[in-house]
C-alpha positions in Angstrom: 114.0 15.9 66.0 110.9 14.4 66.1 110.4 10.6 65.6 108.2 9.0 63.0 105.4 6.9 63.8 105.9 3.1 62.8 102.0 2.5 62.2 102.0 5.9 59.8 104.8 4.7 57.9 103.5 1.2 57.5 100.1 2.3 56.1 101.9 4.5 53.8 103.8 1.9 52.7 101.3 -0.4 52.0 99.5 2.8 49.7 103.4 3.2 48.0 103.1 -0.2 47.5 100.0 -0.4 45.7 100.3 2.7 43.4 103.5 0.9 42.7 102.2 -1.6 40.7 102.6 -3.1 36.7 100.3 -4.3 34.7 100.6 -7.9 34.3 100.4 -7.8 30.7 104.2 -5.7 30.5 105.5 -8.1 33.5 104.5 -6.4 35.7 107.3 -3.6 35.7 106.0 -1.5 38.3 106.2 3.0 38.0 109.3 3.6 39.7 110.8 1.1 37.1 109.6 3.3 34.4 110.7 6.1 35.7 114.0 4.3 35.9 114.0 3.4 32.4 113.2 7.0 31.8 109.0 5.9 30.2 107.5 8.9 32.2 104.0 8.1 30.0 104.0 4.9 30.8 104.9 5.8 34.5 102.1 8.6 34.5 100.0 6.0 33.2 100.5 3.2 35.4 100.1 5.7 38.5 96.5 6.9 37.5 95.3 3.6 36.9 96.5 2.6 40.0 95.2 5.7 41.9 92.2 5.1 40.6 91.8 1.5 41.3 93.3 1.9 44.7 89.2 3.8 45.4 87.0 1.6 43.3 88.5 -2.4 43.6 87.7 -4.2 46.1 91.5 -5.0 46.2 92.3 -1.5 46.5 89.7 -0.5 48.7 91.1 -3.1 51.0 94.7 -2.3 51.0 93.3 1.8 51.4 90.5 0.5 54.9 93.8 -1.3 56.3 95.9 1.5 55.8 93.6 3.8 57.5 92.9 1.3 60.5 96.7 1.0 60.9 97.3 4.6 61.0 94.3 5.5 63.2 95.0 2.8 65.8 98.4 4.4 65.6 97.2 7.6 66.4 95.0 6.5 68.9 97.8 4.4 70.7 100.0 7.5 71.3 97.5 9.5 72.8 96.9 6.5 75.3 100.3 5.5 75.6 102.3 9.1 74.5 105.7 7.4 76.3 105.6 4.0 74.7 109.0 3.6 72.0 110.1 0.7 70.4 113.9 0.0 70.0 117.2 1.4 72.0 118.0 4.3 73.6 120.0 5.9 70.4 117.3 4.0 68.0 114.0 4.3 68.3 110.5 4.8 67.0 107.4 6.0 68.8 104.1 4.0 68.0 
């Protein structure tokens, strides 16, 4: 079973994260609260906004650039280092 990479799922994080977000104005209940609740529209809503944002902000076009330097200097770790793991012999996660 292959193991995951722990820069890949840290800069997908960081995008989950930032889709994730409210609007301040509701308090800041974030979409998979909605879709808790059961307010797909306002879940569906919340999403494209953020998507949306996460290209054209500065904020978002931050949080996207370190996601992609994350992930490539991920990538670019295991092809220089392919044997390097992090954790036990059971538990671990490649770079």
């Amino acid at each position: 079973m292959p193991h995951p990479s722990v820069t890949g799922l840290a800069s997908g994080l960081a995008v989950a994260t930032y889709l994730n977000q409210g609007t301040a104005s509701r308090g800041a209940q974030g979409v998979i609260e909605s879709l808790t609740k059961g307010n797909l529209n306002l879940a569906f809503q919340d999403i494209s906004k953020n998507a949306i944002n996460l290209a054209t902000s500065t904020d978002g076009k931050k949080v996207l650039s370190t996601a992609i330097v994350l992930a490539t200097a991920g990538g670019l770790a295991r092809k220089w280092f392919p044997s390097v793991k992090l954790g036990g012999s059971k538990l671990y996660f490649k770079i």
